[in-house]
C-alpha positions as CSV (number, residue, x, y, z in Angstrom):
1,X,-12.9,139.9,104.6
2,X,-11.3,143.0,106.1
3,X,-13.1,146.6,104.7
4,X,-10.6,148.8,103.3
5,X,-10.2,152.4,103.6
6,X,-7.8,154.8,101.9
7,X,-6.4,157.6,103.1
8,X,-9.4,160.7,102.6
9,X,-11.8,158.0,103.9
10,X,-11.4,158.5,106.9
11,X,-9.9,160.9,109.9
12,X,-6.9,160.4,112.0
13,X,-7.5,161.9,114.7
14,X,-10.6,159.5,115.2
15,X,-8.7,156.6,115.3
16,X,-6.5,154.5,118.2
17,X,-3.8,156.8,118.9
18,X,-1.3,154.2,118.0
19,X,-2.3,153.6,114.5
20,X,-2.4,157.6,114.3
21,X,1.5,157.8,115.8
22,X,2.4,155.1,112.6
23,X,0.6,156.4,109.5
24,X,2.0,160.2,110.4
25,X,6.0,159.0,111.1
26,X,5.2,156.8,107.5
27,X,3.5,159.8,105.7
28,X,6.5,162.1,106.8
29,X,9.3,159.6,104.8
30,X,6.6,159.5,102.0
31,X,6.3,155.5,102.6
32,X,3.6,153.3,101.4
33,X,1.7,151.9,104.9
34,X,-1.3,149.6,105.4
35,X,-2.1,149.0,109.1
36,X,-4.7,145.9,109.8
37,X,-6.8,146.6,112.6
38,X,-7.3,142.5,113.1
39,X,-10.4,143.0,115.9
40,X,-12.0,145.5,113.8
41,X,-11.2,143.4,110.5
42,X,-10.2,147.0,108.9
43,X,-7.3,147.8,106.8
44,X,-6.3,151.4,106.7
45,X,-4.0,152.6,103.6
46,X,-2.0,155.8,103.6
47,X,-1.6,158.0,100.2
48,X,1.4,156.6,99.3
49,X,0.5,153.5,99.4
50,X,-2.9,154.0,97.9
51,X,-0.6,155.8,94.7
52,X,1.8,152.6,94.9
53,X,-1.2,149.6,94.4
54,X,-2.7,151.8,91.5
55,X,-3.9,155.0,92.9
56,X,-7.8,155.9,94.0
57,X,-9.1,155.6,90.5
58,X,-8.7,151.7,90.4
59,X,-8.6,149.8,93.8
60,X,-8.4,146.9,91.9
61,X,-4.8,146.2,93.1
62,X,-5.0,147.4,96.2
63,X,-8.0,144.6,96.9
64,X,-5.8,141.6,95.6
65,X,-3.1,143.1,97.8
66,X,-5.3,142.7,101.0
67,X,-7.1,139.4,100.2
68,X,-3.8,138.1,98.9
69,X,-2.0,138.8,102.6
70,X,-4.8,138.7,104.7
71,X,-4.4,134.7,105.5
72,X,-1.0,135.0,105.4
73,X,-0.2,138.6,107.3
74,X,-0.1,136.8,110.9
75,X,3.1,134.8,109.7
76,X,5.0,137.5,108.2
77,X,8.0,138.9,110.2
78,X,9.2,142.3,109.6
79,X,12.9,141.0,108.3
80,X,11.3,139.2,105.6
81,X,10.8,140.8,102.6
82,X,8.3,139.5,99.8
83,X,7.4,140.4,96.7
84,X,3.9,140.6,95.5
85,X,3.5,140.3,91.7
86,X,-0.1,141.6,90.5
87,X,0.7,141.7,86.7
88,X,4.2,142.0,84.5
89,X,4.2,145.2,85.3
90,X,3.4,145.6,88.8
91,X,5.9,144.3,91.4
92,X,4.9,145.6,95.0
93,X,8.0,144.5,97.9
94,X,6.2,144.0,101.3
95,X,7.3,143.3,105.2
96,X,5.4,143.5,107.8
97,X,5.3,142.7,111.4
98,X,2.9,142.1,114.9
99,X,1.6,144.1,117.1
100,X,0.7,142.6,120.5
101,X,-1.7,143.5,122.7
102,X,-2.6,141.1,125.8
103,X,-0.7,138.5,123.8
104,X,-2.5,138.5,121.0
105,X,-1.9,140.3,117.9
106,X,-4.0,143.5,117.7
107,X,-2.7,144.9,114.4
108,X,-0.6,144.0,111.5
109,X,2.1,147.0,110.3
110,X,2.9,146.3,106.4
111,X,5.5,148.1,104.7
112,X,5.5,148.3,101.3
113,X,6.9,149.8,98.1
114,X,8.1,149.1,94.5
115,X,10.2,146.1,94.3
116,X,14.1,147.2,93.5
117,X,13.9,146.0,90.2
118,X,11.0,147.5,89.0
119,X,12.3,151.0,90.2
120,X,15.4,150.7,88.5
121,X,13.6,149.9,85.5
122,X,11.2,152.9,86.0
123,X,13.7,155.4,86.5
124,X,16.1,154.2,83.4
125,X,12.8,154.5,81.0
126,X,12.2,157.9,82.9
127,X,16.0,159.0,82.5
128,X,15.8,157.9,78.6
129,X,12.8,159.8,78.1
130,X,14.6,163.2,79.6
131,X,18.0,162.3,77.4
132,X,15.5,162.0,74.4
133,X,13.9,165.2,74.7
134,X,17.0,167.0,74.2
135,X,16.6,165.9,70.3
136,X,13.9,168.6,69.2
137,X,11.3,167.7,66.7
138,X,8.0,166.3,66.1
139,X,8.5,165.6,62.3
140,X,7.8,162.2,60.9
141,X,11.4,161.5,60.1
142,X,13.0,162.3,63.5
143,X,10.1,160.7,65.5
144,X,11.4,157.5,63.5
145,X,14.9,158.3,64.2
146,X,14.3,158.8,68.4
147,X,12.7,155.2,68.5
148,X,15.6,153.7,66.6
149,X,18.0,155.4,68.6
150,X,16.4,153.7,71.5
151,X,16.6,150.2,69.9
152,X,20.7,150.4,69.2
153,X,21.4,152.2,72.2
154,X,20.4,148.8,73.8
155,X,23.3,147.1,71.9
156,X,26.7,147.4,71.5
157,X,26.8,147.1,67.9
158,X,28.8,149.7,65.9
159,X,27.1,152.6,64.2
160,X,27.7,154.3,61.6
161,X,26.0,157.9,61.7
162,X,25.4,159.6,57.9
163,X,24.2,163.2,57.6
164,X,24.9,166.5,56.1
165,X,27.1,169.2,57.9
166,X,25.7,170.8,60.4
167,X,22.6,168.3,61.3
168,X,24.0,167.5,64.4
169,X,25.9,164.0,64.3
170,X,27.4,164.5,67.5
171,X,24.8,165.3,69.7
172,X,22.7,162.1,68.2
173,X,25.6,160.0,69.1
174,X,26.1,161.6,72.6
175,X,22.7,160.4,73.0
176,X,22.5,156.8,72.2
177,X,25.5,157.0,74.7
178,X,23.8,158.4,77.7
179,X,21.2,156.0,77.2
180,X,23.2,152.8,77.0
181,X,24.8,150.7,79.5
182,X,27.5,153.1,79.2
183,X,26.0,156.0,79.6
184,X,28.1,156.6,83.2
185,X,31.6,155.9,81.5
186,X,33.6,158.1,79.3
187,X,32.3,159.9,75.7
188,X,35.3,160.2,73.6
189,X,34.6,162.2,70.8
190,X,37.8,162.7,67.9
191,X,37.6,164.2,64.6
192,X,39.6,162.1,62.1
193,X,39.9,165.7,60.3
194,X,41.1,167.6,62.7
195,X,44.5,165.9,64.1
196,X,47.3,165.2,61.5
197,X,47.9,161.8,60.6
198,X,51.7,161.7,62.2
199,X,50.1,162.7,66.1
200,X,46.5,160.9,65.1
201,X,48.1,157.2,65.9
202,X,49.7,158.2,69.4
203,X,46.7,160.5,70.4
204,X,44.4,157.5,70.1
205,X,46.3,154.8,71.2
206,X,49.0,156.5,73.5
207,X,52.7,155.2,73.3
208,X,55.0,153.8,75.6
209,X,57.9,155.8,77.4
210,X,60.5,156.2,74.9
211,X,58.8,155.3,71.7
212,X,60.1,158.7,69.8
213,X,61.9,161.7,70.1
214,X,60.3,164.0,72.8
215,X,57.6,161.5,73.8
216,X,56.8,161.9,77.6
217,X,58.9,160.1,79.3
218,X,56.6,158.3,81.3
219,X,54.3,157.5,78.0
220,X,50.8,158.3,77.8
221,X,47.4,156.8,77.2
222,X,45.4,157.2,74.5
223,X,41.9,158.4,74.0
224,X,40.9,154.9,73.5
225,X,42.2,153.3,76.6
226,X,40.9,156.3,78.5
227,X,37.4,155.5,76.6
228,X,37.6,152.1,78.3
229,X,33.9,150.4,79.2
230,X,32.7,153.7,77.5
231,X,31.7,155.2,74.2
232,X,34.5,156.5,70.9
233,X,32.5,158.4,68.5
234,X,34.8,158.9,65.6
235,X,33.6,162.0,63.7
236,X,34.7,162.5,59.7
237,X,35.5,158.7,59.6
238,X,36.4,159.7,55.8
239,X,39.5,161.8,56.8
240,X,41.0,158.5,58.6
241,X,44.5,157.1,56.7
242,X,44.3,153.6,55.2
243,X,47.2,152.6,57.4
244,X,44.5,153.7,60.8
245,X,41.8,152.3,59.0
246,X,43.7,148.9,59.6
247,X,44.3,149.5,62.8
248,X,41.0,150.6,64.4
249,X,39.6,147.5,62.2
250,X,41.9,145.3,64.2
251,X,40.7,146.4,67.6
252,X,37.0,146.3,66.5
253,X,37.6,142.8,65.7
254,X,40.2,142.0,68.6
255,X,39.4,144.3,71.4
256,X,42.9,145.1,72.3
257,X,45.3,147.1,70.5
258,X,49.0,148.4,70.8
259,X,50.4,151.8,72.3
260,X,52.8,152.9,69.9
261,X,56.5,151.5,70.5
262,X,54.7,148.9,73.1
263,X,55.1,145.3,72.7
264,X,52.1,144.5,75.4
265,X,48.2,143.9,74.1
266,X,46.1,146.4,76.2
267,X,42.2,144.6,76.5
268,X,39.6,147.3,76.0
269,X,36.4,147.4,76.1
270,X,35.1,150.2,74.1
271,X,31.8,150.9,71.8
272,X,32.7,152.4,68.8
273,X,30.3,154.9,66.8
274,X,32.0,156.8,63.4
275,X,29.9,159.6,61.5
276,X,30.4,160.7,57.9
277,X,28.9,163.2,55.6
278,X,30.6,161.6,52.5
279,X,29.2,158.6,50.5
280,X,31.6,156.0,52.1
281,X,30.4,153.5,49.6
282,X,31.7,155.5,46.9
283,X,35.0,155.7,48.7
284,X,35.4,152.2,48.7
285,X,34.8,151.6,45.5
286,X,37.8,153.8,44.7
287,X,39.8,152.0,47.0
288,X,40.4,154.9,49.5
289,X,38.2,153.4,52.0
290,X,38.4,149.6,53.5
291,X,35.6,147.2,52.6
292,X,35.9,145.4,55.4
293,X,36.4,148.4,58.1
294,X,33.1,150.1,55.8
295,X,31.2,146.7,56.5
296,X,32.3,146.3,60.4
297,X,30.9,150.1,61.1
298,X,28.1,149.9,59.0
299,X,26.2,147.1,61.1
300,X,23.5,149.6,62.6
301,X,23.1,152.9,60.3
302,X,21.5,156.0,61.4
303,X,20.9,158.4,59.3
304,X,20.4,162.1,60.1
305,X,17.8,164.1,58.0
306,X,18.9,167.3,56.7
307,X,16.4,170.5,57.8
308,X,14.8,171.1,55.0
309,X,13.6,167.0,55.3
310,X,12.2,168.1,58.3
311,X,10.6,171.6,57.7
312,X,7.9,170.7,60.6
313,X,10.7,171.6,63.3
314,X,12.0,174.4,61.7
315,X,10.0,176.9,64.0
316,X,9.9,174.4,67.0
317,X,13.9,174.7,67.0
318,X,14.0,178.2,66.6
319,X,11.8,178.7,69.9
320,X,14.3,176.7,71.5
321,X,17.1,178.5,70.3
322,X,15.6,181.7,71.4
323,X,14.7,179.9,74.7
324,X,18.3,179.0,75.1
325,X,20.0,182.1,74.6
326,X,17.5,184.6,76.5
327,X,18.6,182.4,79.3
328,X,22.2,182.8,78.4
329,X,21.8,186.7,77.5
330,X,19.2,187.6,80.1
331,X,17.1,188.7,77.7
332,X,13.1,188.7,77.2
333,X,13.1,187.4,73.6
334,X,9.6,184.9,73.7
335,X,9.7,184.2,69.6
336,X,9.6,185.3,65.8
337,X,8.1,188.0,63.9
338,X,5.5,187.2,61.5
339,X,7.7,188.3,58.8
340,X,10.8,186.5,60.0
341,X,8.6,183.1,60.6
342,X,8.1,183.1,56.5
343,X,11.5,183.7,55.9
344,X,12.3,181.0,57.9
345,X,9.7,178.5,56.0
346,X,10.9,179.5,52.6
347,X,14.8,179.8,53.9
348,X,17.2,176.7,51.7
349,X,19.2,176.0,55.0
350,X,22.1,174.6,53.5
351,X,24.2,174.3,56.8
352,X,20.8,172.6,58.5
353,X,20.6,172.9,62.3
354,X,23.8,174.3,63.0
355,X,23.1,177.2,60.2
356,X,19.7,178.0,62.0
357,X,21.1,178.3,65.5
358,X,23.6,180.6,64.1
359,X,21.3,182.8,62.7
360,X,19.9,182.8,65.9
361,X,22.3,183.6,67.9
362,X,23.4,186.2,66.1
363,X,20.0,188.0,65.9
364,X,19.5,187.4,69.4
365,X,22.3,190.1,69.8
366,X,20.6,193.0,68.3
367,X,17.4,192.5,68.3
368,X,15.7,194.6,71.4
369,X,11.9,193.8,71.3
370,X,10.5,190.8,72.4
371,X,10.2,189.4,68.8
372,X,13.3,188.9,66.4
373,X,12.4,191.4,63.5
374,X,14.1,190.4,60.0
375,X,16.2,193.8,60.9
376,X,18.1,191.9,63.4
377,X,19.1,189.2,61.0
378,X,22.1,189.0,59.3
379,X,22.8,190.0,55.8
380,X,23.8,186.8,54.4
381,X,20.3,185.0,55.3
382,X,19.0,187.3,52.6
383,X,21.4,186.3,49.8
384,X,20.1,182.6,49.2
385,X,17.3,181.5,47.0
386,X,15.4,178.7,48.0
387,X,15.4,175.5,46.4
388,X,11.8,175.7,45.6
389,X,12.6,178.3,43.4
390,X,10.6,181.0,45.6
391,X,12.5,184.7,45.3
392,X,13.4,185.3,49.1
393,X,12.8,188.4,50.8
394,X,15.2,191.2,50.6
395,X,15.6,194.2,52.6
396,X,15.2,197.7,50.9
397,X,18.5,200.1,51.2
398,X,15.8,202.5,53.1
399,X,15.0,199.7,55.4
400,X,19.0,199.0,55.9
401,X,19.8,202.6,56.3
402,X,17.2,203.1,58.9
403,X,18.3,199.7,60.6
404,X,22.0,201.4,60.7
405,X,21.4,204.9,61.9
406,X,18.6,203.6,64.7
407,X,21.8,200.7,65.9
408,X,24.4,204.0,66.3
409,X,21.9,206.1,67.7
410,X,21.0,203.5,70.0
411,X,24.6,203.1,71.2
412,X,25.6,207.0,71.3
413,X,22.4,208.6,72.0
414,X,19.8,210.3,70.9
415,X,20.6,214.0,71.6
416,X,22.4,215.8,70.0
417,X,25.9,214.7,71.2
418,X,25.0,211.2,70.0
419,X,23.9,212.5,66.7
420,X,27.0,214.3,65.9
421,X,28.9,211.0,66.6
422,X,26.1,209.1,64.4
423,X,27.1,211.3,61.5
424,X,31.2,211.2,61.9
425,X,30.8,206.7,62.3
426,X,28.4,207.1,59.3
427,X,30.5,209.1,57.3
428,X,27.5,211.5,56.3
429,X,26.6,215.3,57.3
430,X,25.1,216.7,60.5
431,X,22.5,218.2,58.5
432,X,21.3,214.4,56.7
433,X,21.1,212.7,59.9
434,X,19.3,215.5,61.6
435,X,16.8,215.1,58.7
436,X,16.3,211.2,59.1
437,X,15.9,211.1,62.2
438,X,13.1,213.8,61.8
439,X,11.8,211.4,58.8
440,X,12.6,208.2,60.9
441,X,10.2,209.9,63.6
442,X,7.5,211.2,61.9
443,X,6.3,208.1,60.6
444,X,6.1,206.5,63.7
C-alpha cells in the first residue's frame, strides 16, 4: 500500500530532483499531478490535484484513487485516457505513463483532471447561476419563480409570460433564453403593439423580391428566419391581428412558414415565448383571441408578480439601482435615507419595477450626499396614496422652497453674483433671497 502525501506534507526541495522538475512545470499550468515513487512505495499529490479528488478536508477520494490505480498504474500508457468514477458526481479523467530507470520503472507520472463531461456540466450550472442572479429578489414568490424558470428553460415548450406593466417580462424571458440550449443563438424580441399590422407580416416573416410596391428588390428576411435555432419573444401578444394570429399558429404547429409573395416553405427552428398583461382568456371568450393559438402558447405559464406582491425586494432593488447608476454617473451614492426607505415601504407602485428604477434614476440626478434624501425625489412620488390606505408623506412648501433656492444656488453660486441670478430665475426680490438664505443658514 503506497503512503500518500499531499502537497504541504512535505518539501520539494527534499525530494529527487526529478520529481521536483515535474510537480513545479505541473503546478505552473495549474494541473492536477500524482507522481508514484514505486521503490519508495510513496505517492506525492500536488494542490491541484489534492482540490480535484475532494480537497484536504476529505481524503476519502483521493485514497480510492490510489488503491484503485496502484495495481493497474504499471500498464497504463500516457495516450490512454481513463476515467475513474468515484460517485455520480465525481468523474476524475487520468493518463499516466513510466519512468525508467536501469530498465525498470522507478516512478509512475499520472495526469489527471475532471472528465470533459463533468466540466461542461459544472460550468453550465455555474453560468445559470450567474444569468439567475441578474433577477433580484429574495421574496417567496420570485425565489419560486427562479426555480421554475430553470425547469422550462430546459425545454422547448412555449411560454406564455403574464404580468403587469412594468414587472419586467422581458428580462425574465431574456433569461430562460440565455440559459437554454439556445442561449448562443439569436433573442428576437417584437412588440405586437408597436409595428402596424400592414409592415408587422413582412417584418416577421420577410418577403420575396418583388412581392409589393417598393419592396427591396432583393427581398428580405424576417425576424423569424433570422431568429433561426434561437429564441422569439413576442411581447403584447394581445395587440396581434386575428389574420397573424393564424399565421404564427401555423408555424408553431408546422415549423416552417411563408415569406410574403413566396411560394417556397422556409424550415425554422425557433422557440417561441409571447408575454401579455391582458386577461387572454377573457379575450377569447369574446372572440378576439384564438382558442387554439391561446392553448398552443399557454403550455408552460409564468407568471410575473407585481412589486407590491413582493414588498421583501423593494429595498434590495433599490440598492441595486443605486449600485447601477453610481457606476453609470460616477457618483458615491451607497443607499436611502431613513425617511425615503418608509416612503418606499408604504409607496402603491403601480408601474412596479420599471416605476421604482425610474424614481431612481431620476433622484440619482440631484441628489449630492451619499444618501438619496426625499428632496431629491420627484414630485409625482408624493401624489399617490397607498393602497393600504396609509396617508403618504408630503413635502411642506417650506421644505420645497428651500429644496428650489438651495438647487439654483448650487448651480450659480453662492455669492452674491449667484444670488442675484437666484432671484431673477426665481422670479422673487434680491432682498427675499438674501433673507432665506440667511434663514436657510442659520438653522444649520
Amino acid at each position: 500500500m503506497y503512503s500518500i502525501f499531499y502537497e504541504g506534507s512535505f518539501e520539494l526541495e527534499k525530494l529527487n530532483p526529478f520529481l521536483v522538475n515535474h510537480i513545479e512545470i505541473m503546478n505552473s499550468y495549474n494541473k492536477g499531478l500524482l507522481v508514484f515513487d514505486v521503490f519508495a512505495q510513496r505517492v506525492y499529490i500536488n494542490g491541484t490535484g489534492t482540490a480535484l479528488l475532494g480537497g484536504n478536508a476529505s481524503r476519502e477520494v483521493a485514497e480510492a484513487f490510489v488503491t484503485f490505480l496502484e495495481p493497474n498504474m504499471l500498464m497504463v500508457e500516457m495516450s490512454q485516457k481513463k476515467v475513474f468514477t468515484f460517485s455520480e458526481s465525481l468523474h476524475i479523467s487520468y493518463s499516466a505513463r513510466k519512468i525508467k530507470e536501469k530498465n525498470e520503472v522507478k516512478y509512475v507520472l499520472c495526469n489527471i483532471e475532471m472528465a470533459q463531461e463533468v466540466l461542461i456540466k459544472k460550468l453550465e450550472n455555474q453560468r445559470e447561476e450567474e444569468i439567475l442572479e441578474n433577477i433580484v429578489g429574495i421574496s417567496t414568490p420570485i425565489v419560486q419563480l427562479k426555480e421554475m424558470i430553470k425547469k422550462a428553460a430546459k425545454s422547448d415548450s412555449t411560454i406564455l409570460i403574464v404580468g403587469e406593466t412594468g414587472t419586467g417580462k422581458e428580462m425574465f424571458a431574456k433569461t430562460i433564453h440565455r440559459i437554454s440550449d439556445r442561449g448562443d443563438h439569436p433573442f428576437v424580441a417584437i412588440n405586437c403593439g408597436a409595428i402596424p399590422d400592414s409592415l408587422i407580416e413582412s417584418e416577421l416573416f420577410g418577403y420575396d423580391k418583388g412581392s409589393f410596391t417598393g419592396a427591396d428588390t432583393k427581398g428580405k428576411i424576417g425576424k423569424f428566419e433570422y431568429a433561426d435555432k434561437g429564441t422569439v419573444f413576442l411581447d403584447e401578444i394581445e395587440n396581434m391581428s386575428v389574420l397573424l394570429q393564424m399565421k404564427l399558429l401555423r408555424v408553431l404547429e408546422e415549423r416552417s412558414f411563408l415569406r410574403v409573395g413566396g411560394l417556397e416553405e422556409i424550415p425554422i427552428d425557433i422557440r417561441v415565448l409571447a408575454a401579455t398583461n391582458t386577461d387572454l382568456k377573457s379575450m377569447v371568450e369574446r372572440g378576439v383571441f384564438r382558442r387554439d393559438l391561446y392553448y398552443r402558447l399557454n403550455i408552460i405559464k409564468l407568471e410575473i408578480p407585481s412589486l407590491s406582491d413582493r414588498e421583501q425586494d423593494v429595498l434590495l432593488l433599490s440598492q441595486h439601482f443605486i449600485k447601477m447608476f453610481s457606476t453609470k454617473m460616477k457618483k458615491n451614492i451607497t443607499g436611502l435615507s431613513e425617511d425615503v426607505i418608509k416612503l418606499f415601504l408604504n409607496q402603491r407602485w403601480d408601474g412596479n419595477v420599471r416605476e421604482l428604477r425610474n424614481i431612481i434614476e431620476y433622484a440619482m440626478n440631484f441628489e449630492e450626499t451619499q444618501l438619496i434624501g426625499k428632496d431629491s425625489l420627484p414630485d409625482h412620488f408624493f401624489l399617490k396614496a397607498s393602497d393600504t390606505g396609509k396617508v403618504p408623506s408630503f413635502r411642506t412648501l417650506a421644505e420645497i422652497e428651500r429644496n428650489e433656492i438651495e438647487r439654483a444656488l448650487n448651480y450659480f453660486g453662492w455669492d452674491d453674483k449667484g444670488k442675484v441670478q437666484v432671484a431673477k430665475v426665481l422670479d422673487i426680490s434680491r432682498s427675499s433671497i438674501y433673507r432665506k438664505v440667511l434663514k436657510m443658514t442659520e438653522k444649520e
